[in-house]
Each structure stands twice: as C-alpha cells, then as structure tokens.
N, C-alpha and C positions, 0 to 999 in steps of 0.2 A: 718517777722514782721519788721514794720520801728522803726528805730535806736531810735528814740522820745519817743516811745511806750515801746521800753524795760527799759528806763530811769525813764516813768509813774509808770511802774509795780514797778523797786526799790525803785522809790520813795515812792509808796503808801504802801509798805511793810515796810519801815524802820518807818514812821508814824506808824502803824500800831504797831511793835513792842515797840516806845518808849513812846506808850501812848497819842500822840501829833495827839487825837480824832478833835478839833476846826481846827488845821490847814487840817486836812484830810478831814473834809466839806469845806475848802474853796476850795482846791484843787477839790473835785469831782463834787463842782459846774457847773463850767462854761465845762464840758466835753457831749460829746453826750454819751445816753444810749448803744449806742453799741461800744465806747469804754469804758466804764465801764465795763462791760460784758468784753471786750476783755483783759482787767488788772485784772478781779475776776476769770480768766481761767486760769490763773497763779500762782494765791494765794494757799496758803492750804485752806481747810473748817473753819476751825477756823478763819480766818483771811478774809474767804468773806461772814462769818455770820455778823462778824464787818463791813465792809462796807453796804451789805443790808440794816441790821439795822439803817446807818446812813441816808440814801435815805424816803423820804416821800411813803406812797403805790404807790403812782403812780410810779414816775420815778422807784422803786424798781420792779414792775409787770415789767414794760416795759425791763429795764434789764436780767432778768429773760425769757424771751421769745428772748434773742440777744445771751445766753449763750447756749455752747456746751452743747447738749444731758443730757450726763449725769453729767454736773456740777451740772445745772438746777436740773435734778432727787434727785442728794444728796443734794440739798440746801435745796428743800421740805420737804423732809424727816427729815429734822434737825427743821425746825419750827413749831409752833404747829399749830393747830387746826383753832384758829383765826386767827393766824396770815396769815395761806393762804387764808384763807376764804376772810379778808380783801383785799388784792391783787388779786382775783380771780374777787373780785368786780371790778377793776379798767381795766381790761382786755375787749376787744370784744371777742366775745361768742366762736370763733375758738379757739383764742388764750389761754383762760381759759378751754375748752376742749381738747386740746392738754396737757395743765400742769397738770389737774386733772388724766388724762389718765396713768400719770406717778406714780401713787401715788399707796401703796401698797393697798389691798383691805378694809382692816378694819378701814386703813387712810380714802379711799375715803367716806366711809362711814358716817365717823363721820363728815369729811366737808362739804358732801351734807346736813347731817341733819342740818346744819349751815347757810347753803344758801337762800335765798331769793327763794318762790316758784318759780317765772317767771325764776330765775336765771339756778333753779334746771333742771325746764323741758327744756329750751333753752339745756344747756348742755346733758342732755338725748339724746333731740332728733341727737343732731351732732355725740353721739357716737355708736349712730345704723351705721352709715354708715361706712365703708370702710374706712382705714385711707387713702387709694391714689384715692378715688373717689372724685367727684366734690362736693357729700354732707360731705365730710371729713373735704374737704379744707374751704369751707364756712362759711361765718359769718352769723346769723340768721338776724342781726339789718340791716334794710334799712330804706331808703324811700320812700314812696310810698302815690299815692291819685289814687281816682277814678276817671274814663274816663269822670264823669259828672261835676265832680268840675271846679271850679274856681282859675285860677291865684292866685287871696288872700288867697284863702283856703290853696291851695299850698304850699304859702311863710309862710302860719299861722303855717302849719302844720312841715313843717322844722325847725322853731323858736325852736318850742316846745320839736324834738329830736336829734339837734345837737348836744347836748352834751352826748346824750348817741348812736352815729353812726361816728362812724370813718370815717372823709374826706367826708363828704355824697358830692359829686361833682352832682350828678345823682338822679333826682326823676322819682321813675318807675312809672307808669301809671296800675292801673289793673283795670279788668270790676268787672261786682256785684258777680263773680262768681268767684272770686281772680285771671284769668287768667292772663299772664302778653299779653298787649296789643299795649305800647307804651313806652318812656321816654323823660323825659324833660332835660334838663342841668340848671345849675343852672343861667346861662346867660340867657335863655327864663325864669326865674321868673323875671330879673330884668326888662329885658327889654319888655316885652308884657302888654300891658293895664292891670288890676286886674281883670277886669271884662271875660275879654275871654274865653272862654269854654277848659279846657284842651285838650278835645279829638279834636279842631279845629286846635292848634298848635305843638301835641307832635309827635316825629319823632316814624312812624310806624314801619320801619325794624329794630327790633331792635334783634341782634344777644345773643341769650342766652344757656344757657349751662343744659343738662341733667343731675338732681341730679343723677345717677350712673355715669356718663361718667368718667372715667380712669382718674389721673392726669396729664399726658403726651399729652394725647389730648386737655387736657382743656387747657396745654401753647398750644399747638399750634394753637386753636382757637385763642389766646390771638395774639400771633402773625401775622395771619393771618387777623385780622381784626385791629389790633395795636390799642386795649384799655387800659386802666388801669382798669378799672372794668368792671364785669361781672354777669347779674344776671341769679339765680338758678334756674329753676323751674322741678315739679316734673311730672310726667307721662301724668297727664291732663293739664300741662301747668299754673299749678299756681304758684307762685312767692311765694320762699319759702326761699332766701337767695342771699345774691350776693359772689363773690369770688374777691379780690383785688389783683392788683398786685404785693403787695410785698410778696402775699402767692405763685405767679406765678414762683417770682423769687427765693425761697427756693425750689419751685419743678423743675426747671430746673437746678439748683446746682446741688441737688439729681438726679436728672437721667443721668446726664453727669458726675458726679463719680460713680454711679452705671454702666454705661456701660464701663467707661475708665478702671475700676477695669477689669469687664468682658473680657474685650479687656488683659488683664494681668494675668487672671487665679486667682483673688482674689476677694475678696467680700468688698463693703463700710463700713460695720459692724465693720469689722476689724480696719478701721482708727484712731478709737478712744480707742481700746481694750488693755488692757495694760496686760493680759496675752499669756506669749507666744504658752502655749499648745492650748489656742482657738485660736487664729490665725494661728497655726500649722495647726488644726483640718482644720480649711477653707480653705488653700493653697493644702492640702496632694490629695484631689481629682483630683483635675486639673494637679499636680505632677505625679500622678498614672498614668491618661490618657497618660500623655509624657512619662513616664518610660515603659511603656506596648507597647505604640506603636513604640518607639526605638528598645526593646527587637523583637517586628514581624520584623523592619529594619533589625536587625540583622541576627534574621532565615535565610531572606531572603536573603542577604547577602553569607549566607555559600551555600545555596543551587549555587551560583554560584561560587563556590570556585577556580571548577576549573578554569575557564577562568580568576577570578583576577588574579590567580595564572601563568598564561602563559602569562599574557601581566601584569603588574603589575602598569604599569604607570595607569589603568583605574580608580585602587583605587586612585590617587591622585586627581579626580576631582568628585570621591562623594561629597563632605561638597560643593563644588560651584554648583553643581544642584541641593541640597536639599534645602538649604539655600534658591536661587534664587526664587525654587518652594513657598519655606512657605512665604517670604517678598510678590511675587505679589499675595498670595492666601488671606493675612491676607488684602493686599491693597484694592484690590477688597472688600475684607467682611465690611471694616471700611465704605468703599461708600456706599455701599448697606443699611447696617444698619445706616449708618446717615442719607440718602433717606425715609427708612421706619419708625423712630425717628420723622419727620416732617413731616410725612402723604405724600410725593409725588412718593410714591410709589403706580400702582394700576394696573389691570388686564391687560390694554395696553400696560403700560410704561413696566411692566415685561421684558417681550422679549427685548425691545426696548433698558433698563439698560445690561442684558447680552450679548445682541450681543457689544452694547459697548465694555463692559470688556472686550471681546474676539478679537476688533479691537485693541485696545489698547496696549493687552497683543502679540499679531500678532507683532506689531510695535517694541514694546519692545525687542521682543523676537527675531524681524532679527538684529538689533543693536548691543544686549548681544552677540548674535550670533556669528556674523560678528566680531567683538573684539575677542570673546574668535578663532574661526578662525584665526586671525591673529598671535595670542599670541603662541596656541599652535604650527604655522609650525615656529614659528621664534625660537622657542624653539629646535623642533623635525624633523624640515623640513620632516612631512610626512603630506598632504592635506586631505589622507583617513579619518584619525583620526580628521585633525580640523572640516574635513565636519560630523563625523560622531558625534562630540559635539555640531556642528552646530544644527544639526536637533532634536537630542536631547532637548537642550535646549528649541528649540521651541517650540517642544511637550508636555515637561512638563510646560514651562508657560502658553501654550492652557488650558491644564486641570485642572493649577491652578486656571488661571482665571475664569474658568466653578467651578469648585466646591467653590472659593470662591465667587461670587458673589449668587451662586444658592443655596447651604445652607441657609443662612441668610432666603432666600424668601424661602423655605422650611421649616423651625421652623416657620417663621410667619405663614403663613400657618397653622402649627398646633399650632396655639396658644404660642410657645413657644419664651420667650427670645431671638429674635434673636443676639444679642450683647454676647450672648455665642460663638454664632459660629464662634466671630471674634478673638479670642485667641487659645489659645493650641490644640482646636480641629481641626480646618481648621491646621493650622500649622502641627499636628502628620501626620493629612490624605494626605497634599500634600510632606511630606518626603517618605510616604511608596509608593503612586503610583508612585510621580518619582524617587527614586530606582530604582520602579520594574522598567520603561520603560529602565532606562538609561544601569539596565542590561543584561534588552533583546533584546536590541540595540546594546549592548557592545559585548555580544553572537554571534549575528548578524554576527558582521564584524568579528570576530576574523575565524569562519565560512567560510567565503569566503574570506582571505586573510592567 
C-alpha cells in the first residue's frame, strides 16, 4: 500500500474517533471511490458505517462495489432495508446483482419486495446465470435502435437513456426480431447527416459474446479483438446485454490469482479468510499429495538400499535430480497452461507445444549435464560417475518435460483445471520417476564397475 494512503487511513480514522464528522466530508470529497473503499478496508465496521453514511447513494453504491468481498458482504448486512434498496438503485444491473447476491435469504427478500418492478426482473434475470459465465458478468442496460431507423432517432433515443446506461460509447443495431445485426459508435451519430438510414452506415462485423460462454474466454475475446465493450446475446442471437471492460478486468485479476494460487497448492478463497483452520482445511490436500508422494520416494529409496549403501556418494546427488526434475516439470506446466489460459492452444499446436518442451528441456539438460560432469571429476576425478550423472540428468529432464507440459493438455482435455497440474502434482510425479531412473541407473553402473 503507498505510504500517502496509509496516512489517509489514519487520518480518516482519528476524524472518525474525535467526532470532527464536517472535516471528514471535506476530506472524502475530493478522493476517487476506489480509494475510499481502499481506507474503509481498514477501518472497523463501525467506523465504515460512518463514512458510508457520510457519501450521497451514489458515490456510496459506487464504493461499495470497489470494496473487498467480504467488507462489502458485512456492510450490507449492517444497513437496512432501504437503505440498500436506495443504493441498489444507483448501480448498473451487474453490479446491483452481484451486491444483492450477497445478502442473506430473508434480507434479499425483503429488498426485492422493495425494488422497482423493472429493477426486480433485470436482477432475476442476471441471477439465473452462472456467476463466471458471460450472462453473470453482464449488464442488462444498453443501447440500441432498429436497423430501419434513422440517425435522429438514434441520437433521440441515446438522449433519452444516458443517464440510466453506463459509458453507452456503442449503439447496437438489432432487426424486428431483436437479433443483434450491427453497431454504431457514438462518432457516426455525430458525424452522419440525421436523415440516413442506420442499416446504410452501421459496422456489420460486429464480434459479440455467447450468454453461457465461460469468463475467461470472454477476456480473451476482449483481448483478442482489443474492445472495451462487448455485446451479449443469447442462443438465437438476440441482444440481451453488453459486458464492459472493467468487469473484464475483475475477471482477469481473478483468474491469474486463481491459477498463481493453483500453481502454489492453495486456493484464492483463502486470501481474504482470516480463520486459520479454513485455510488449513484448503492447504492440507495439496500437503497430502507431497507427503504421500515423498513417503512412495522413500519406499523406493530403501528398495535400493543396497547399492546406496555400497557407493554412498550416490545419496549425495538425489535432492540435485529431484529438484532439477520438479523446477523444468512445473516450467514446462506454467507455459502450457498460460497457452491454454489464452486460447492458443489447439489440436495442431498440441504436438507442436510438446516437442518444444522436449527441445528445450534436450538443451537444458546437456548444459546441466555438462557442468554437473565437470563438477563431479573435479571433485572425484572418476568420469564413470560424471557420465553416469550426465545421462541421468538428461533423462529425467526428458521426462519432465513430457509430463509437465502434457499433463496440463491432459486435464483440459478432460475438462479439468489445468492450472492444478502446475503445482505439487507435476512436482510429487517428476521426484518419484526421477528417483526411480537415477536409481536404476545408479544400480546400473555399480553392476558393471
């Protein structure tokens, strides 16, 4: 947090305590809403019911959708009835769907009863859907004219719901059968005669998004076509909501701490969790995996007892093959699944991604190779033994490479997560294979020397 920001927080807290409410509005005046939010994430509850309260509904809604999770959740819960209702009104229909969604069941109840019909069913219909799908993310308010209208119509019809359409930059175009068909920008109302036919000037390719489609796909549409807005439509292609960029950039927060967590053996849930038996609870699986698959290390281990036991220096370069193995297994997995994260993963590139990894890991692996060669005759002056770490080595970074980039594309595949398999699991599976090779390698020579 910047040094300025932690001075706000004391600031606005010692106000706060000595009652000097006038100087506390002049103070929260001139600040943006999401530092607001980021000094009421500090506060206790009692102390960011007082600031709330001091904010008009607007700027207070707006706050309130800037604040952590579950600040946001117990702020709701502390106001009544009206009081959200009022703020619910000042929100677009996402964002007011999201707040409501938080609220305990006999709360929401009684604030629906509260709501404006139009208000009511808008919110209904956003909560049928998925919260990571494209109809989650969506806002219901757009603009929109028919492919027969006119320019004037247009500009008439914008006038009229500005103030209830956030940012409207975009007037979609749909036919008599609500398809979406076209869009305008708000620079072709100003600039085209008034008279002109919509459907003569509106741009026809106009990239829109399937209400199921996944969150993670719809950023990477975003991406991929570099909009800031996006309209929704539903099975038969009718125009049923747009999604904005700054809901894009909440869902690519979230997916790049949902996988970095992954990549770590822990969960995003936990970040904000302040008991430590639930975040126990989420850590202990991904622990289990590593302590079970150490314990097979270990079996494995004794069944070669004998031969540590006759050459004994062999045990000193397990943790440097294991190690080596999990670093390029997990390397490989991070690539892979940051490839499949942004869709440029697909049936051709498949192969095309793996045999990389295995040139790569090839490369690597005469380098490592060739060093640890060196290291151990300068040590041992015996060459058997450097070549015999030599090839070692190499083998197990082959087959790190292979299992970590080919997992990843193996869970997608079936559907699953692949950002799991770039943590403890890849890591457990490439200590036990190279183990076992390095010592039935290690067996190997002792065998013929």
């Amino acid at each position: 947090m910047e040094p300025d920001r932690i001075q706000d927080i004391e600031y606005a807290r010692a106000l706060i305590e000595a009652g000097r409410l006038q100087e506390l509005d002049e103070f929260l005046d001139p600040l943006h809403s999401a530092d607001i939010a980021e000094i009421l994430d500090e506060l206790e509850v009692g102390q960011q019911i007082v600031v709330l309260k001091r904010l008009d509904n607007e700027r207070a809604a707006e706050v309130l959708t800037e604040l952590d999770s579950k600040s946001g959740q117990a702020l709701l819960h502390l106001l009544t009835d009206h009081e959200v209702v009022a703020l619910l009104g000042e929100l677009p229909s996402d964002d007011a769907a999201d707040l409501i969604s938080t609220l305990p069941p006999e709360k929401t109840e009684r604030v629906e009863a509260l709501l404006p019909s139009e208000d009511r069913d808008e919110i209904h219909e956003l909560l049928e859907f998925g919260p990571e799908t494209a109809g989650g993310l969506m806002q219901v308010e757009r603009v929109w004219v028919r492919e027969d209208a006119n320019i004037q119509d247009a500009i008439d019809f914008v006038r009229r719901v500005a103030d209830e359409v956030e940012s409207p930059q975009r007037v979609y175009v749909v036919s008599e059968s609500d398809e979406l068909v076209g869009v305008l920008s708000i620079m072709d109302l100003v600039l085209r005669e008034p008279s002109v036919r919509v459907r003569d000037v509106m741009e026809r390719n106009v990239p829109s998004v399937p209400v199921d489609m996944d969150q993670e796909q719809v950023a990477a549409l975003f991406s991929k076509y570099d909009e800031f807005t996006m309209p929704v439509v539903d099975v038969e292609g009718r125009l049923v909501g747009r999604i904005t960029m700054d809901d894009i950039i909440d869902v690519m927060e979230e997916e790049a701490t949902e996988d970095i967590t992954a990549i770590a053996g822990t969960t995003d849930e936990e970040m904000g969790e302040t008991s430590i038996v639930l975040v126990s609870r989420s850590r202990l699986p991904w622990l289990l995996i590593g302590f079970f698959g150490e314990v097979i290390g270990a079996v494995l281990m004794s069944r070669y007892e004998a031969s540590l036991a006759t050459f004994v220096v062999l045990v000193f370069f397990i943790p440097l093959i294991v190690a080596t193995a999990g670093n390029i297994g997990v390397q490989a997995a991070v690539v892979v699944v940051r490839e499949i994260a942004l869709g440029q993963i697909d049936l051709k590139r498949t192969g095309q991604r793996v045999f990389k990894e295995i040139q790569v890991a090839f490369l690597n692996g005469m380098v490592l190779g060739a060093l640890l060669f060196g290291l151990v005759y300068a040590w041992r002056q015996d060459a058997a033994l450097g070549a015999l770490l030599w090839v070692t080595l190499l083998l197990v970074i082959f087959v790190a490479a292979v299992m970590g980039s080919a997992i990843p594309l193996f869970l997608n595949r079936l559907r699953v997560d692949p950002a799991l398999a770039s943590g403890p699991f890849v890591t457990v599976s490439n200590d036990i294979v190279g183990m076992a090779i390095y010592l039935t390698l290690a067996t190997a020579y002792l065998r013929t020397h």
